[in-house]
C-alpha positions as CSV (number, residue, x, y, z in Angstrom):
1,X,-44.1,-4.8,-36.3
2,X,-40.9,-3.0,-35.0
3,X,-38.4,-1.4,-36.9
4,X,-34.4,-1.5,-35.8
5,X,-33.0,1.6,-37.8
6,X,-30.0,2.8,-38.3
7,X,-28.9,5.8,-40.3
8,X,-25.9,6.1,-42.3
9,X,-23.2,8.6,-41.0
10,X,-23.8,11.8,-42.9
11,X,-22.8,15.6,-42.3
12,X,-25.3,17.7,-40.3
13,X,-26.5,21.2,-41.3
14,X,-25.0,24.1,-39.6
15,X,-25.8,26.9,-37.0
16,X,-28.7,29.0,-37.0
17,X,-29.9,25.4,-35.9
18,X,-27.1,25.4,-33.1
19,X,-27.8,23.7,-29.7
20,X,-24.7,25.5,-28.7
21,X,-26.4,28.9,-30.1
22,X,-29.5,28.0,-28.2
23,X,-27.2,27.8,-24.7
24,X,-25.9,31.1,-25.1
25,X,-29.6,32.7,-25.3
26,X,-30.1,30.8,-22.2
27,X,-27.5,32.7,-20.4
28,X,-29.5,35.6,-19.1
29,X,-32.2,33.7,-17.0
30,X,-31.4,33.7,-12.8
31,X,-33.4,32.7,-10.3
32,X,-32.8,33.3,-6.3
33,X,-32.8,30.9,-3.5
34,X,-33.7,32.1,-0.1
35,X,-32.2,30.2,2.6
36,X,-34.1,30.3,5.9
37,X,-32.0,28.6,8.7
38,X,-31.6,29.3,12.1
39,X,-27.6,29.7,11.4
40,X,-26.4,31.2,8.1
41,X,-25.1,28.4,6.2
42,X,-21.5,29.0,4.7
43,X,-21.4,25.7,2.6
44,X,-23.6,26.2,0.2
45,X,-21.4,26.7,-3.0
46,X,-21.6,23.0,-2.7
47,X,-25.1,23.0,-3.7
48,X,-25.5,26.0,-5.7
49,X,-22.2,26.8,-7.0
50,X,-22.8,24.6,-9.8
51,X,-25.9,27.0,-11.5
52,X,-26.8,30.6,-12.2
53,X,-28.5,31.3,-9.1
54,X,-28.6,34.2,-6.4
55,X,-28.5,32.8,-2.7
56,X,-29.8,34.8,0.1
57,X,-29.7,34.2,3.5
58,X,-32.8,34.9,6.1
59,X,-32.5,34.1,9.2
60,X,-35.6,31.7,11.1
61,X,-37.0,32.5,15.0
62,X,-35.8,30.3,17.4
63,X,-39.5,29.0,17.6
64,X,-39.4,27.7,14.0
65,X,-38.2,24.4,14.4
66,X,-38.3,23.3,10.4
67,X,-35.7,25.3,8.3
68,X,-36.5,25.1,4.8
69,X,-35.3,26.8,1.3
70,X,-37.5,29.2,-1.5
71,X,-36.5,29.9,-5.1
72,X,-38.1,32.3,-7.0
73,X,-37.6,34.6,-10.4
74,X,-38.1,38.6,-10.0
75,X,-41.5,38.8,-8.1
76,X,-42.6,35.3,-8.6
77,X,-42.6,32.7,-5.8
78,X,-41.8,29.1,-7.2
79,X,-41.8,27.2,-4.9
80,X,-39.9,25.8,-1.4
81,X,-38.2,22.3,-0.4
82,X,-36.7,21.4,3.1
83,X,-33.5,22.4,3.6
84,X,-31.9,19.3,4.1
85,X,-33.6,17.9,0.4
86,X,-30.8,20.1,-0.5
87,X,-27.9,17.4,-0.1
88,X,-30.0,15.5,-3.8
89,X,-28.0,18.3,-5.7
90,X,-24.8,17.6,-4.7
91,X,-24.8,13.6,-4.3
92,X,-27.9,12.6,-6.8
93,X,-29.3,9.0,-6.9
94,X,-29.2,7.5,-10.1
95,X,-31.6,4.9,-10.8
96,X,-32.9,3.4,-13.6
97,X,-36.0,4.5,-15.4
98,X,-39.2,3.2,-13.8
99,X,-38.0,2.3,-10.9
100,X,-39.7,3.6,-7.8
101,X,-36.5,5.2,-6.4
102,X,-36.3,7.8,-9.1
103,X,-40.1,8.2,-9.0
104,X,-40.6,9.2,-5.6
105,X,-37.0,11.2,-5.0
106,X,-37.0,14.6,-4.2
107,X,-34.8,15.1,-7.0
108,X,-37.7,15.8,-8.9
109,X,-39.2,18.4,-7.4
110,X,-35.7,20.4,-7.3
111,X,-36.0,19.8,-10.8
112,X,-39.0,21.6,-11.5
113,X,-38.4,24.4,-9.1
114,X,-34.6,25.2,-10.5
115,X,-36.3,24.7,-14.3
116,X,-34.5,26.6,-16.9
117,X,-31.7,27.7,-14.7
118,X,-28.3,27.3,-16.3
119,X,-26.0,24.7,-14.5
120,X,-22.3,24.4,-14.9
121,X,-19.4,22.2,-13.7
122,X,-21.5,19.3,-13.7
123,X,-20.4,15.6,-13.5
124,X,-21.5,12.9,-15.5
125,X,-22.9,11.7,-12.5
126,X,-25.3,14.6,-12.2
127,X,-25.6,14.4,-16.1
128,X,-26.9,11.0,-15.6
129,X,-29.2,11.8,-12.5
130,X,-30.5,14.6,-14.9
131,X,-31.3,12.4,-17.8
132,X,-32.3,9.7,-16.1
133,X,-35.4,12.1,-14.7
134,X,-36.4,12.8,-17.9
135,X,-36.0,9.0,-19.4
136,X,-38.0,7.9,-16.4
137,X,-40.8,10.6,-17.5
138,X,-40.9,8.8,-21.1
139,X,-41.3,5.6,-19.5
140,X,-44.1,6.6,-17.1
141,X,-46.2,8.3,-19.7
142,X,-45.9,5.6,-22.3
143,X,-46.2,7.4,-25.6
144,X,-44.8,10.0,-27.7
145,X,-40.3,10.3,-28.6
146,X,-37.4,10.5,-26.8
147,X,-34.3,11.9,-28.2
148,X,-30.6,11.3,-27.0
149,X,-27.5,12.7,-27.5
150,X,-24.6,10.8,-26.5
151,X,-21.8,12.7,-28.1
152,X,-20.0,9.7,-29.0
153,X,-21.8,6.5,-29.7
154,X,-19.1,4.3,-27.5
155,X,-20.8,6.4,-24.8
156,X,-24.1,4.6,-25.4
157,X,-22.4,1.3,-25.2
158,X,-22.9,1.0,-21.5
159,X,-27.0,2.1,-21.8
160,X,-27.9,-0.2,-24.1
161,X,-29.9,-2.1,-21.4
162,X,-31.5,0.7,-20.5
163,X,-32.8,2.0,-23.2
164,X,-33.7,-1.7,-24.4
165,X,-35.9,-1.2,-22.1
166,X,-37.1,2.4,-22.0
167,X,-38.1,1.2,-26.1
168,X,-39.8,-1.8,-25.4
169,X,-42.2,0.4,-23.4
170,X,-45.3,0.2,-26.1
171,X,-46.0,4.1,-27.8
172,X,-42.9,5.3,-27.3
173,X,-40.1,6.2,-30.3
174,X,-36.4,6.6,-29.4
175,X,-34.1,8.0,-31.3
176,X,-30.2,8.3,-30.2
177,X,-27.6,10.5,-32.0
178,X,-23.6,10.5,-31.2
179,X,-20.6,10.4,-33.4
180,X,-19.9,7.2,-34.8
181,X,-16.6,5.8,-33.0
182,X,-18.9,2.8,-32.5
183,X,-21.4,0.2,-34.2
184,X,-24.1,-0.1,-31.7
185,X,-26.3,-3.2,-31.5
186,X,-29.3,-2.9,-33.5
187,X,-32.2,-2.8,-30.7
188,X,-36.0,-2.9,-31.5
189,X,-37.4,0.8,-32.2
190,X,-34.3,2.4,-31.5
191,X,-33.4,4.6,-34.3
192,X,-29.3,5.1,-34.2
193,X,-28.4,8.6,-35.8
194,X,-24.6,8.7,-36.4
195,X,-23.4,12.5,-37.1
196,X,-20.3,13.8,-38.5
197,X,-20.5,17.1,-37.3
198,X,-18.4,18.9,-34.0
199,X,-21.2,19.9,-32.4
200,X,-22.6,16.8,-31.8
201,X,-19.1,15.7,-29.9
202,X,-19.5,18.6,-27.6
203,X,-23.5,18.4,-26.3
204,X,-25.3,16.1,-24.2
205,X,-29.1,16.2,-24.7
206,X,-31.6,14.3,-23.6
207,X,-35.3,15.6,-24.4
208,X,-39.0,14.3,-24.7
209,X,-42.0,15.5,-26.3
210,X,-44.7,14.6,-23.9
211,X,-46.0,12.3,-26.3
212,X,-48.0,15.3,-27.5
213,X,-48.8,16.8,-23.7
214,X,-46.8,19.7,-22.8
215,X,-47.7,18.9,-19.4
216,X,-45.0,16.1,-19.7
217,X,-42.4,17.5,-22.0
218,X,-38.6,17.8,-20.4
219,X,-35.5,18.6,-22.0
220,X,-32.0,18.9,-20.9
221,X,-29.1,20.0,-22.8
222,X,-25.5,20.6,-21.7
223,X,-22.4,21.6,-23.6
224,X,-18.9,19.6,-22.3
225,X,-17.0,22.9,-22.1
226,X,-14.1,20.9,-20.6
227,X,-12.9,17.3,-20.2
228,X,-16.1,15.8,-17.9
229,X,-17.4,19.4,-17.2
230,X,-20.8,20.3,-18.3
231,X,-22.3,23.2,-18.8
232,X,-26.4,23.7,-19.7
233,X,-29.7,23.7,-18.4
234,X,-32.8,21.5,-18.2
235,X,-36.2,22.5,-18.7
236,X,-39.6,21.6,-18.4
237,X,-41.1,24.7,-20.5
238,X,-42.9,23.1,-23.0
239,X,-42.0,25.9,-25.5
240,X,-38.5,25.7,-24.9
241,X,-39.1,22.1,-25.0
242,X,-40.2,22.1,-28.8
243,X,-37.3,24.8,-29.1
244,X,-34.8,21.9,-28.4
245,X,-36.7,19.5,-30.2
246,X,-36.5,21.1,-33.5
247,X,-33.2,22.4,-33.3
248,X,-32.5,18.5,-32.8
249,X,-34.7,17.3,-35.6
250,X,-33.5,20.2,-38.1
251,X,-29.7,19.6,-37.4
252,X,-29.5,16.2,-36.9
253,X,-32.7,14.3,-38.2
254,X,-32.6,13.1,-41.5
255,X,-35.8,12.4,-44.0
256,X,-32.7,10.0,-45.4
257,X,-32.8,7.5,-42.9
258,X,-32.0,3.5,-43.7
259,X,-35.2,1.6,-42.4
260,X,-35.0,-2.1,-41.8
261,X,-38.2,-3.4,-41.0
262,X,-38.5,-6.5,-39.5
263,X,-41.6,-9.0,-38.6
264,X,-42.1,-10.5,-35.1
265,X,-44.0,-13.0,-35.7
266,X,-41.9,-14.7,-38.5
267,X,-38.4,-12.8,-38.7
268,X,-38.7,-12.1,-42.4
269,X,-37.1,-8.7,-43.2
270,X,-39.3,-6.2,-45.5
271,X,-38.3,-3.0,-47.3
């Protein structure tokens, strides 16, 4: 059995619920990189401008041949990644979930070491790169629910494909959520929310729920502050994780929803 569902276009509840709310609590968190390079390194607002992040510079021996970057929060050490990994945050690789490429990228471990840290002026590009991390998670573990917020359902239109795919992946639930300037296909366990509500216009979320491991839960959410600009954060916190979650499920889920159920095996269509 698989069930295409789609839910009828319906008002959402309010703030306290607010993703956009739960942004602005984010606000106060910082994290510092430490930059150890032979030569201080003047370009780096290319790379860090983007998030909330204190750069420092300390300069290597001539005998260290390797330079390399640290990030850290107060006292705590987080972590370090070459310096030249650096250039994944500017230009990402986006690749689809699955895929080798996006399993073995560096991207991933900049991921975990900048978790939390509020980003702004990103692209849709590095939107995508971002989400596409966290899709390619889903698909690698194989069980549990992925939520997406596309803002608009015409911008779903052109990841269909993909998350065809990402559903067909046996134990995992997908559920996608945008305002409904479109009439998506109906796919097999995709469950299509459409929201009339101005919130949902302005955030792009993608988040998943470890399939009940918070070893494997991600989230990332962004607000479009201006035309292709976003601004947010992603996380791999499993309590802000199942923050995120409920905010979604609480302002945008409904225990309404239309279910079609349909049989594989011999196509008839039961209540």
């Amino acid at each position: 059995m698989f069930f295409d569902t789609v839910v009828h276009a319906e008002r959402a509840g309010p703030a306290p619920m607010s993703l956009k709310a739960f942004l602005r609590e984010m606000e106060g968190r910082r994290k510092t990189v430490t930059v150890f390079a032979h030569e201080p390194q003047f370009g780096l607002g290319n790379y860090f401008g983007a998030r909330h992040v204190t750069v420092e510079y300390e300069r290597l021996p001539p005998h260290e041949t390797e330079e390399f970057v640290t990030v850290s929060e107060g006292e705590e050490f987080l972590g370090s990644i070459a310096f030249e990994s650096l250039t994944a945050l500017d230009s990402p690789v986006v690749c689809d979930p699955g895929s080798a490429d996006v399993a073995e990228a560096d991207l991933r471990h900049l991921f975990e070491l900048l978790d939390d840290t509020l980003f702004s002026s990103f692209d849709r590009r590095k939107m995508l790169a971002t989400s596409r991390e966290i899709e390619d998670r889903a698909v690698r573990v194989g069980r549990g629910t992925l939520y997406a917020g596309f803002q608009n359902l015409s911008a779903y239109r052109d990841q269909t494909d993909v998350y065809r795919d990402i559903a067909a992946v046996p134990g995992l639930e997908v559920h996608v959520y945008g305002q409904p300037d479109w009439d998506p296909p109906l796919i097999p366990d995709v469950t299509v929310h459409r929201i009339l509500n101005d919130e949902i216009g302005d955030v792009w979320f993608v988040a998943y729920d470890g399939g009940g491991d918070d070893d494997y839960k991600c989230a990332l959410l962004a607000e479009e502050r201006s035309p292709g600009e976003f601004y947010g954060f992603w996380t791999y916190d499993p309590t802000l994780v199942d923050d995120v979650v409920g905010r979604i499920e609480r302002a945008f889920t409904r225990s309404t929803d239309l279910r079609t159920c349909h049989d594989v095996d011999d196509g008839n269509e039961t209540p």
